[in-house]
C-alpha positions as CSV (number, residue, x, y, z in Angstrom):
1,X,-25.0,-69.8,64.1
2,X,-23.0,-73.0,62.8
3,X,-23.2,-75.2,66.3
4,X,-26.8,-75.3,66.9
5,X,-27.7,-74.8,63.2
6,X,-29.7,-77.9,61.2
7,X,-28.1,-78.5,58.3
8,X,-29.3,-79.1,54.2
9,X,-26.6,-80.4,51.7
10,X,-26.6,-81.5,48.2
11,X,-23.9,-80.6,45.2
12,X,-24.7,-77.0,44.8
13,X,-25.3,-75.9,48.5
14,X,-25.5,-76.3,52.0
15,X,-27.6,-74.7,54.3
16,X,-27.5,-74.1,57.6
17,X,-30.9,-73.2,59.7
18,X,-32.1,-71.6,62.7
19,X,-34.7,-70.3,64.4
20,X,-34.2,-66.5,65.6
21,X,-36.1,-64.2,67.9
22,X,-37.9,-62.0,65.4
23,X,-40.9,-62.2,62.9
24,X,-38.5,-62.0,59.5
25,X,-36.2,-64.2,57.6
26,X,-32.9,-63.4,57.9
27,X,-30.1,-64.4,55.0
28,X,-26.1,-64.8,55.0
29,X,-24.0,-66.0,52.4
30,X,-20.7,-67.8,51.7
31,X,-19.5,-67.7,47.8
32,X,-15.4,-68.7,48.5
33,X,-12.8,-67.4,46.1
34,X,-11.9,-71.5,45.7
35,X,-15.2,-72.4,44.6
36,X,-15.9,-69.5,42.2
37,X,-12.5,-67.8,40.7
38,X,-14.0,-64.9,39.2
39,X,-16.3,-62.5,40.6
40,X,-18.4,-62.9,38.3
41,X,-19.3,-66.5,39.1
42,X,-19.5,-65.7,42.9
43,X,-22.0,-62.5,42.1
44,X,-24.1,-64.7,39.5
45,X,-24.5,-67.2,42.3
46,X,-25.4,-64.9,45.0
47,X,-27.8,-62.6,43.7
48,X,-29.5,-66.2,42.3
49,X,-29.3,-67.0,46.2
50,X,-30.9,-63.7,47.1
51,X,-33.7,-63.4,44.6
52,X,-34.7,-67.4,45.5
53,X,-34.8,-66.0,49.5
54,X,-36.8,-63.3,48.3
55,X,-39.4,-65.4,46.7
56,X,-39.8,-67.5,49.6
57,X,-39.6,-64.9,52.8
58,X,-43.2,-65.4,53.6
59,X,-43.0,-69.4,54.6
60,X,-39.4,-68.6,55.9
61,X,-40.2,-65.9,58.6
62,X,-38.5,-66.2,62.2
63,X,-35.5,-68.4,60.6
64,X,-32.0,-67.2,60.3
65,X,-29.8,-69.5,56.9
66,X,-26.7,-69.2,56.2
67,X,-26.5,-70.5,52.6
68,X,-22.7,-71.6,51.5
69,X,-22.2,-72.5,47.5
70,X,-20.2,-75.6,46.7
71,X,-18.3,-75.0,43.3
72,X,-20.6,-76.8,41.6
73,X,-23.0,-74.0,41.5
74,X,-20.7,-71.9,40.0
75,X,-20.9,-73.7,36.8
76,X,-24.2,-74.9,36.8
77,X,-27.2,-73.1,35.3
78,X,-29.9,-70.7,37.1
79,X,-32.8,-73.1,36.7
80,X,-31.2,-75.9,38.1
81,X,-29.7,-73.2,41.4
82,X,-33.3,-72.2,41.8
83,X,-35.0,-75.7,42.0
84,X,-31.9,-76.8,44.3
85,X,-32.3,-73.8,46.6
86,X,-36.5,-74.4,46.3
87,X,-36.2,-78.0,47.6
88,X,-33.9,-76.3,50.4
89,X,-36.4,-73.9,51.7
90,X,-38.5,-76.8,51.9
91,X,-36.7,-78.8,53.2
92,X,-35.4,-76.1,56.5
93,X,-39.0,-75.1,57.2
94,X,-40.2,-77.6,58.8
95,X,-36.9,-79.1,60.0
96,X,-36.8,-75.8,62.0
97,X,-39.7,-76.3,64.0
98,X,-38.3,-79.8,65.2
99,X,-40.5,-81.6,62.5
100,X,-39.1,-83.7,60.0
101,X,-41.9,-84.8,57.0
102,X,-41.7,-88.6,56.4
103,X,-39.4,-90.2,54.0
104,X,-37.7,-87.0,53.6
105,X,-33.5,-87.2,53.7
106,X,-31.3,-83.9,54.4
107,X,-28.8,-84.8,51.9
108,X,-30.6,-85.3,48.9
């Protein structure tokens, strides 16, 4: 998944993208003990991660992410997660399909 994956960064997460052979969106995650001491933090984060995916499986189908948290997001509040992860799904959709929209940067 990592080597031929296209990449989104900024200070909360990165995600990785690729296409995959069926008709549904397919999620993994990577909330480190580093980033995130308690488990708490890492939960909080990843069921924001999951409910955001859920929201957004319709545009997403036939891509595989792989969403890993940054420690920043561990301390950072749900709104601002949900926009970053929002301009992410954006942002891997059409990067996907080998289109990039104009003046749009992947590290943003």
């Amino acid at each position: 998944m990592f080597a031929k994956a296209t990449p989104s960064r900024d200070k909360f997460f990165t995600v990785l993208t690729r296409a995959n052979d069926g008709a549904e969106a397919r999620l993994g995650l990577v909330v480190s003990k580093k980033g995130a001491k308690l488990a708490v933090q890492r939960n909080r984060v990843k069921r924001i991660i999951r409910e955001s995916f859920r929201h957004s499986t319709a545009e997403l189908a036939g891509l595989d992410f792989v969403v890993l948290a940054q420690p920043a997001a561990s301390k950072a509040e749900n709104k601002i997660l949900f926009d970053s992860l929002a301009q992410h799904w954006r942002r891997c959709r059409p990067a996907s399909k080998g289109e990039m929209p104009a003046g749009s940067k992947q590290d943003g």
